[in-house]
Each structure stands twice: as structure tokens, then as C-alpha cells.
N, C-alpha and C positions, 0 to 999 in steps of 0.2 A: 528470316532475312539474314544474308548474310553480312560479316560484321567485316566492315572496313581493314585493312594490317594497320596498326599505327604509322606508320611512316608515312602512306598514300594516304591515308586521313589527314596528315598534320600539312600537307604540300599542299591537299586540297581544300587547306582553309587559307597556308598563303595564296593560294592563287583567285579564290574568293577576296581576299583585301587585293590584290592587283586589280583585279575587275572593279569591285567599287571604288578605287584611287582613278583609275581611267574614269570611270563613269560619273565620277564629281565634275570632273573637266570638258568642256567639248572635246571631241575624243575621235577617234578613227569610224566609228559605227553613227555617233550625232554628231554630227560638223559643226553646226550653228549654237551648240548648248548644251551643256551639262546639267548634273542632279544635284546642284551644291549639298539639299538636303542630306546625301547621305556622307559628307565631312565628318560627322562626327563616330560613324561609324566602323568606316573604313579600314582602319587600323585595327578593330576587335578581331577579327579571324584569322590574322596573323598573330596575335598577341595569345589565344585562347592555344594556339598550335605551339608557343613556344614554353607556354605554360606545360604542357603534355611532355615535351621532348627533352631527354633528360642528357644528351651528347652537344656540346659543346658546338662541332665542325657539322652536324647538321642545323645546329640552330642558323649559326653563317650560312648555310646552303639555303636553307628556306626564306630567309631575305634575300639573298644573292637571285631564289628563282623568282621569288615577289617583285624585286626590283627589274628586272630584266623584262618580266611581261608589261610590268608598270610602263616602261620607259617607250616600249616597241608600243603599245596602245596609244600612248598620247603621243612621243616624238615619230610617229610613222613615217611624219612630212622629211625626214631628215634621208630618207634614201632618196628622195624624191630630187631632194636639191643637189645629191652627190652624183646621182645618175643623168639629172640633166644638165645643170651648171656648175658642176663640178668638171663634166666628163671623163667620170667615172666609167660609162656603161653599167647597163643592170645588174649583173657579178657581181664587178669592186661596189656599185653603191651600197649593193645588200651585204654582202662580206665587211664592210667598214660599218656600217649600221650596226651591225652585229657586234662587232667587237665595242662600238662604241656605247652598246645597253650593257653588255658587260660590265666593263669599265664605270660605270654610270651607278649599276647594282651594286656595286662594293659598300656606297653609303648605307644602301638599306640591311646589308647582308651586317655592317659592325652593329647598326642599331639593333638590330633582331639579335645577334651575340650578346650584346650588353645588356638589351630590357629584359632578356630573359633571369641573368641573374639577380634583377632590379627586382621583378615581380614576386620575387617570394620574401619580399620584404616588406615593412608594415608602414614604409614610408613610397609605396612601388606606385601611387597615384601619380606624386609631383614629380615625383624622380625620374620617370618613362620621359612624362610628358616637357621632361626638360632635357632629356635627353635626346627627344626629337628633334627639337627646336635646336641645342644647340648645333648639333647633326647635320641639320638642315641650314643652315646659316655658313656653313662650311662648300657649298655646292659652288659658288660662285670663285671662291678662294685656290680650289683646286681645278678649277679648269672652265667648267659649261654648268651653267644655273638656268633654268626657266622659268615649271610655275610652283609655285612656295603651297603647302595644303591650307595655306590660309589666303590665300587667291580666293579660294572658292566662297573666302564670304564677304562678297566684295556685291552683294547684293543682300546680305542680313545685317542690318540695320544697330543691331544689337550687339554685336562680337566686335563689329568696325569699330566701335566707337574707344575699342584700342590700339588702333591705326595710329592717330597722332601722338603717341605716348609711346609704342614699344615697335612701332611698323606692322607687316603683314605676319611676323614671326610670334606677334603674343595671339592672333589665332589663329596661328599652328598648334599653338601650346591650350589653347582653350578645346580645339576638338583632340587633340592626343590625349588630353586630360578626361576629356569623356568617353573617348573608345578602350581609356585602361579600366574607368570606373565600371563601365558594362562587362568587361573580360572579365573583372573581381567579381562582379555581381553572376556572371554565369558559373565561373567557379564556385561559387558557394560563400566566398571571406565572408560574407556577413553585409547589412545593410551599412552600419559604420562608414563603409567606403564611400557612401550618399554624399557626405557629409561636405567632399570636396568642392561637388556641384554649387557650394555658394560661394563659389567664384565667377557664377554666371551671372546672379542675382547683381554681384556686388559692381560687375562691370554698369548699372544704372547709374553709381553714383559719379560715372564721368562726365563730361559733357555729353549732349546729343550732338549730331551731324548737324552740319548748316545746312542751315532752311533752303529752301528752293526760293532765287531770289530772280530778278529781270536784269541780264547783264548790258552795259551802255556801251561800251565799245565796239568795233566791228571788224573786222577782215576778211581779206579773201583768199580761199584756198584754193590753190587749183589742185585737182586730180589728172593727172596725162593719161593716165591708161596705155604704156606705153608700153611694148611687144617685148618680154623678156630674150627670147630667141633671136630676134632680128639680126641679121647681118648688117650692121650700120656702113655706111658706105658715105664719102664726104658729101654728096651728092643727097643723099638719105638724111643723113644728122645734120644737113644745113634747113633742109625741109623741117623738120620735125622740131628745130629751135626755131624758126621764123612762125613757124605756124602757133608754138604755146608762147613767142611773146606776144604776138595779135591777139591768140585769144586771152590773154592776160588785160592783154589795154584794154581791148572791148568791153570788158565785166568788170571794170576797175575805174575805170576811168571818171564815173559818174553813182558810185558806190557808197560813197562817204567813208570808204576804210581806212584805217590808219596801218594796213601794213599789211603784203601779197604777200603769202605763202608756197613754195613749192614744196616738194617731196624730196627726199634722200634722191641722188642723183639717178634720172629713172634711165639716161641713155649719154651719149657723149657731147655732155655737157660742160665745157672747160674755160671757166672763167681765169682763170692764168695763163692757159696756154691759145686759148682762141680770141684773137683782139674782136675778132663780129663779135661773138657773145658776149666780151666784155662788154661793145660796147653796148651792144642793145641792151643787158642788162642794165647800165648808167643811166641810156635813156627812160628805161621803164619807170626807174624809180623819179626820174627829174618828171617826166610825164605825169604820173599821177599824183606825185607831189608823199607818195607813202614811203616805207622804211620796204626793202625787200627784202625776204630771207628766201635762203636758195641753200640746195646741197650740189657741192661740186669737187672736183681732185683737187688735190694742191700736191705741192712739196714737200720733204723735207729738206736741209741742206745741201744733205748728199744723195737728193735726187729721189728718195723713194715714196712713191704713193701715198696721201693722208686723205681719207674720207671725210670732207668737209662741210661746216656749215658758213655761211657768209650771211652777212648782214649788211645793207647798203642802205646808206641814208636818204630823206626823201633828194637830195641835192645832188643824189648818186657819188657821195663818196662812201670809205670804206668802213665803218663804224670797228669791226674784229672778224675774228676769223677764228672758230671754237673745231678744232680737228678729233675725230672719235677715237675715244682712249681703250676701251673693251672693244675689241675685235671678236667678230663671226668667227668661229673653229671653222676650219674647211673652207670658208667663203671668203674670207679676208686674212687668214694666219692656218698654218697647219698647228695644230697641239705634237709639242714632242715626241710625245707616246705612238702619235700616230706619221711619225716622219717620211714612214713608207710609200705616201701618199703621194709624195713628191715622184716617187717612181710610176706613179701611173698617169697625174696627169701636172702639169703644170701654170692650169688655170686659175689654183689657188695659193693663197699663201704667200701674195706678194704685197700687201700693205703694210707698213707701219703704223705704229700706236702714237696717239698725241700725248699731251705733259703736263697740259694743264687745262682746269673747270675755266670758264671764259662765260662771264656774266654781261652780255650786251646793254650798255646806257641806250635808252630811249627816252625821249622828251618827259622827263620828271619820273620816268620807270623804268625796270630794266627787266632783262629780259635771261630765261637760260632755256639752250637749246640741250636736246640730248638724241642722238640718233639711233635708230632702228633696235638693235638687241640691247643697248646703256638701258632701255627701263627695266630690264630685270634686274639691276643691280640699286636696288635701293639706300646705299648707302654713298652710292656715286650721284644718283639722282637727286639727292639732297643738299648734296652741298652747294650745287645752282641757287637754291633757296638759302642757305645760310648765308651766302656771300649777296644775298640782295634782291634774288631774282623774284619779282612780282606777280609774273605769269611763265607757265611752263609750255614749249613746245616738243614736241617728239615727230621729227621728218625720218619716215621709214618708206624701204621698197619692201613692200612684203607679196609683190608679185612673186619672188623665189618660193614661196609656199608653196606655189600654187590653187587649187581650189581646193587646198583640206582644212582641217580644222585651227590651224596653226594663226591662219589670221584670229578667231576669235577669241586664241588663249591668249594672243598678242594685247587685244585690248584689255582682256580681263587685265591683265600684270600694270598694263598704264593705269588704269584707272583706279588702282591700288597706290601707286606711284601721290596720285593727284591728293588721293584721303590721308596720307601720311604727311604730306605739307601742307594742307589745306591753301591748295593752288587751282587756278583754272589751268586747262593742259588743254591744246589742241593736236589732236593728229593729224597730218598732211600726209597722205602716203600717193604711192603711184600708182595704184587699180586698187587702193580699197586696202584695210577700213578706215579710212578717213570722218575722224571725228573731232565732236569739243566736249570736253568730261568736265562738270564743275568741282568745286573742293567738297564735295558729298560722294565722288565717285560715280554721280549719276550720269549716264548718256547724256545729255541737251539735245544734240544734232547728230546725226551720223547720212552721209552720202553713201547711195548705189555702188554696190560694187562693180569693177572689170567695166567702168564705163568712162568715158572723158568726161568732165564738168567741172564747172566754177560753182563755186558757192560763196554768199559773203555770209560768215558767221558770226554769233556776238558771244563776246567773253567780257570778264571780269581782273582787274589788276587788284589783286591783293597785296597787305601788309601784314607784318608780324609773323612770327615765327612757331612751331610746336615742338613740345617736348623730344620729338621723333628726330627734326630737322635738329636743334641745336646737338643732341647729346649721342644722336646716331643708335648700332647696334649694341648698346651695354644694356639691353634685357637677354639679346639672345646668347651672346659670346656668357653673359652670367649663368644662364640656363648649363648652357657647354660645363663651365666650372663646378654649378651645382650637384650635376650629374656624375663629373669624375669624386666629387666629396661622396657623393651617395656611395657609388662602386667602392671607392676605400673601405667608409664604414660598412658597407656589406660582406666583409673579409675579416673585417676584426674577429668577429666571433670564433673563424676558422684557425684563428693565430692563437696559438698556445704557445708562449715562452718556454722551453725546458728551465727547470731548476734545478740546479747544483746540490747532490746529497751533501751535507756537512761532515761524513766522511774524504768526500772531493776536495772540500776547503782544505781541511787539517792537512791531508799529505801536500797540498799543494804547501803550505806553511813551514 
């Protein structure tokens, strides 16, 4: 048999961790579902390749090629959205798609530079796996964040139960921590390195996840299922608002819900600028007598675009008005890097960002909204909860996906969101997935996709706070800090002082 060159061996064990990083997730090949099982794996076969590889600028390259496949596996959906609602065309979506897994790869390409010289060290367990994490914890900081490797255990019962204490980032840091102990173990170090694994053990002595309880509350969500491509025409988008507040009254009206729900604005829907809509929206809430929440345009002073959520009271007045602060790359902002974009098309890149978290009072509760891509950023998410919020909403169009997998990593990332503040969260979206996730991260309800419907849901209004919400990301940014201490001490040894012969001294004297 013949034997591998090194180099094609070490690429084809990162490209083995790319495939199992995809295949944790729902991914371009399974739409609906991922292998979370294999998290803790994942990361060995890149890790086992940087151990072999003794060049610096290839170690970067074989993250740089990990990351790149990584990214084009799960963000597939991202050409999708540049070629359709971008108007892009097919070229520019795949040529920006491309440069944007590049650019995306860089994360992976410094980790793989750095654990390499981590692992030959006797401390290379905690030190890798904190070096992911902090790594990781940085994606959102420098531009596009999605889904965190500790997403994927957002159905093992056992890792979450470090959710409300360090977020989704301590396990990242639990399966990093077991994919270096198996690379140590395949290399030979010895069984010692076992040793780490009772930090799995130890995670018992947290609390468990909240029980599965019977929520009292009620609402109703509508779903539009409303045509991404449409040409709206005033004649079209007077139809299309008259018809979802009828069907809103209809299903509400005799409901018992304490408060309608719509989706992230699914079509031209302008409660500022359309006095009809304003007012039917007034009516709707005086009618059923509940709180509305709706996504709609607004302003800024000087005029530009803000993605908005509104809240109307049941008496139809205005309760706030919560504007989305992280913007969509491409879809609502261009990224500088990628400014060229502006030359192809000018469909994107014209909103503004809001200023501030806006926690809605509701009759003895309150409320925080967070729109469509805000749940990947968990330390934005939380502060809705810090400042009060009882129950969590998330109103997303995640028709822009389309039909790939991108809705269902969507949910995963909320429903992470819900177990780090131990919040009920509901999702309203426009064609799906519209759900209600309790403070366990478990589904309760989830609606038909790409279809119309009403539904009335039941949640729960929580109190009190978790170590996650008050104190935020100081596990992961520590992880970050612990790792640069590691890399230092790993150079000391290589640092030899010269000493001055005592002939040196004297003539210097």
C-alpha cells in the first residue's frame, strides 16, 4: 500500500475535521438535522495533522483549508441570498461567497497556527481548548458570527447544564477539550491526559435544566408565508395588509391571548409611513383588547432606514419602539472589506443600526424583543434579560434562506439563546420556523413551514437572573487571556539570556 506524502496526509485529516464540523450541524447534504454526536470529535483530525506538521505557514494553511470547507458546508445558504436578494446574479453571489469563507477561514487558520505550538506542551489539554473558545468568542466582534461548536449541544442535557453560567462558549470549550485529549491519546502522550475528562463528571455538580412544566399564558402568532420575490405593487401590499389583519382578528379575537405576534417585516408593511396600516394596526389591538408586536421600517432622524419592532398596547397606543442594532452583512449593511459590492448591486446596505436594548413594560411584565440574526450574538441577547425582560421574543424573515438548512441552524442558535437566560423565547417568523422554546432549550411547539397560519401558543413569564445574563462573556474573553499566558510560557524555555563574560564587565569598568 502505498503511503500517503505528508502534506496530502495532514490536509486530508483537516478536511476530515471540516466534514465532521459540517456534519455536527444541519448542513448543506441533511437540511433538517445534524450529528451533534460527533462535537466532541471534530476537531481531532485537524489537531492529529498539526501535531505531524513541523512549518509554521502550513500549519495556517491547513486551518485556512479547514475553515474554508467548514464555512462553504454549513453557510452554503449565503450564495443563495446574494444571488437572489441581493442581485448579485450567480457569478458575483459565488465569487462573494468565496471570498467571504476566506475571510471567515482566517479564525480557523490563527487557531490551527497557535494549537499547534500549544500541543507539544504538558499543559496543551486546557490550553487548545481555551484557545478555541477564546478564538471563537471573537467571530461576532470582527464582523459575521453564526453557529458557536457548542450550538450543537443544545440537545445533550449534560454539557448545557453550563449554559447559564459561561453561555454556549463553555461547551465549545468542553468538546475542544475532549477532541485534544483523543489527538494526545492517539499520539501516544500517555493516558495522564484522561485525566482532564473530570471536568465532564464535574459539570453534575451544577444545577439540572428546568423541568418540563405546563405554561399559563397564551398568544398568538401569525405566520404570513409571504412571497420573498414579489413585486409589491400599492394595489398588491394594500391586499396582502388587509387580508393578515382579518386573518389576525379572526384567530384572536376569541383566543384568550394576551398578545399577537407578527414576524420581522415579511412585505411593505409601514406603520410610520402608511396612515391605513397605522391605523388598522390601532384597531387590531383596541379589538382584541391584547398588546401587538409587529416588525416594521422606521426612521432615523436624518431619514435612514431602522429595522423595527413596535409594540402597541391593548388600547392601541405606543408602548416603544426596539430598532435592530447587528445588522445582516450583505442584506441590511455591506462589511467594508467587502465595499465592492456596492458596484454590483445596490439593493443592499442601506439600513442603519439602533442604539439602544429597549425592554417593553407589559401589565406587571416586560418584555425584550431581538430580531432575526441579534440571536447569534449572545451577549446582546442578554442584556434584554438583565434589564428586566421576563419573556423573550425573536421576529425573523428567514424566508431569505430559502429552503436549506440555514432555518434549522437558526433555531438551534435561539434556542441556546433561551438556556443561557433561562427564558421562554418565542419565534414568529414569515414561512417558518416559527416556534416557542422553553428555559430548557426544548421545542414546546413549532408550525409548518412555507405555509400561512395562526396559532395561539402558551408560554411562561420568568423571573431572576443567571450567572450568564448578569456577568456576560468573562469565561470566554478569560479562555482568550489564558491562552495568550499559555503561548508566552511556551517560549520561555526557547529564551536563553546571553551573559556577559566577566572579562566584558572589567574592560567595560
Amino acid at each position: 500500500m502505498t503511503k500517503l506524502p505528508d502534506s496530502l496526509l495532514n490536509f486530508t485529516l483537516a478536511f476530515i475535521s471540516a466534514g465532521l464540523l459540517i456534519l455536527v450541524f444541519p448542513n448543506i447534504m441533511f437540511p433538517s438535522h445534524g450529528e451533534a454526536w460527533l462535537a466532541p470529535l471534530a476537531l481531532t483530525p485537524l489537531l492529529l495533522a498539526l501535531a505531524r506538521e513541523p512549518r509554521p505557514w502550513i500549519r495556517f494553511l491547513l486551518g485556512e483549508f479547514a475553515g474554508i470547507v467548514y464555512w462553504f458546508g454549513v453557510c452554503y445558504w449565503i450564495q443563495f441570498v446574494l444571488e437572489v436578494h441581493g442581485g448579485m446574479g450567480r457569478w458575483g453571489g459565488w465569487a462573494t461567497f468565496m471570498l467571504f469563507c476566506v475571510a471567515k477561514a482566517i479564525h480557523l487558520g490563527m487557531f490551527s497556527l497557535l494549537a499547534a505550538v500549544l500541543i507539544r506542551t504538558s499543559y496543551a489539554v486546557p490550553a487548545i481548548a481555551a484557545l478555541w473558545t477564546g478564538i471563537e468568542r471573537t467571530h461576532g466582534t470582527f464582523g459575521f458570527a453564526w453557529l458557536a461548536l457548542g450550538d450543537a449541544g443544545i440537545d445533550m442535557p449534560l454539557p448545557l447544564r453550563v449554559a447559564p453560567f459561561v453561555g454556549v462558549y463553555g461547551l465549545s470549550f468542553i468538546f475542544t477539550l475532549t477532541a485534544v485529549i483523543i489527538a494526545l491519546l492517539i499520539r501516544g502522550r500517555g493516558r495522564k491526559e484522561l485525566w482532564w475528562l473530570i471536568v465532564i463528571p464535574a459539570v453534575l455538580l451544577l444545577p439540572d435544566l428546568p423541568a418540563i412544566e405546563t405554561p399559563t399564558r397564551n398568544a398568538v402568532v401569525v405566520q404570513p408565508n409571504m412571497p420573498e420575490e414579489q413585486e409589491w405593487t400599492p394595489a398588491s401590499a394594500a391586499a396582502a395588509r388587509d387580508h393578515l389583519i382579518a386573518l389576525s382578528l379572526d384567530s384572536t379575537i376569541h383566543a384568550g391571548a394576551e398578545m399577537v405576534i407578527w414576524p420581522e417585516m415579511p412585505g411593505p408593511l409601514y406603520y410610520y409611513h402608511d396612515p391605513v396600516f397605522h391605523e388598522e394596526a390601532t384597531n387590531l389591538a383596541r379589538t382584541t383588547q391584547d398588546y401587538f408586536l409587529f416588525g416594521t421600517v422606521a426612521d432615523t432622524p436624518q431619514g435612514a432606514p431602522l429595522n423595527s419592532a413596535v409594540l402597541l398596547r391593548p388600547d392601541g397606543g405606543l408602548v416603544d419602539r426596539y430598532d435592530k442594532i447587528n445588522l445582516v452583512p450583505f442584506g441590511e449593511f455591506v462589511p467594508k472589506f467587502f465595499s465592492f459590492v456596492n458596484r454590483i448591486t445596490q439593493e443592499a446596505g442601506d439600513f442603519a443600526p439602533g442604539s439602544r436594548i429597549v425592554v417593553f413594560p407589559m401589565t406587571g411584565h416586560s418584555l425584550g424583543v431581538f430580531i432575526c440574526y441579534e440571536s447569534v450574538f449572545p451577549h446582546e441577547v442578554r442584556q434584554f434579560v438583565k434589564q428586566g425582560a421576563n419573556l423573550l421574543v425573536n421576529i425573523s424573515n428567514d424566508g431569505y434562506f430559502g429552503q436549506s438548512a440555514a432555518r434549522e441552524q437558526h433555531l438551534e442558535i435561539a434556542r441556546m439563546r433561551a438556556v443561557e437566560n433561562r427564558r421562554w423565547l418565542i419565534r414568529s417568523t414569515n414561512d417558518g420556523i416559527t416556534a416557542v422554546i422553553d428555559p430548557a432549550g426544548r421545542v414546546t411547539k413549532r408550525l409548518p413551514m412555507y405555509q400561512q397560519t395562526v396559532s395561539k401558543v402558551a408560554y411562561e413569564y420568568n423571573a431572576g437572573t443567571t450567572v450568564y445574563t448578569e456577568s456576560g462573556d468573562w469565561f470566554a474573553w478569560g479562555c482568550g487571556l489564558a491562552a495568550a499566558v499559555a503561548l508566552f510560557c511556551s517560549q520561555l524555555p526557547h529564551y536563553t539570556p546571553r551573559k556577559r563574560s566577566t572579562r566584558q564587565i572589567v574592560s567595560k569598568r
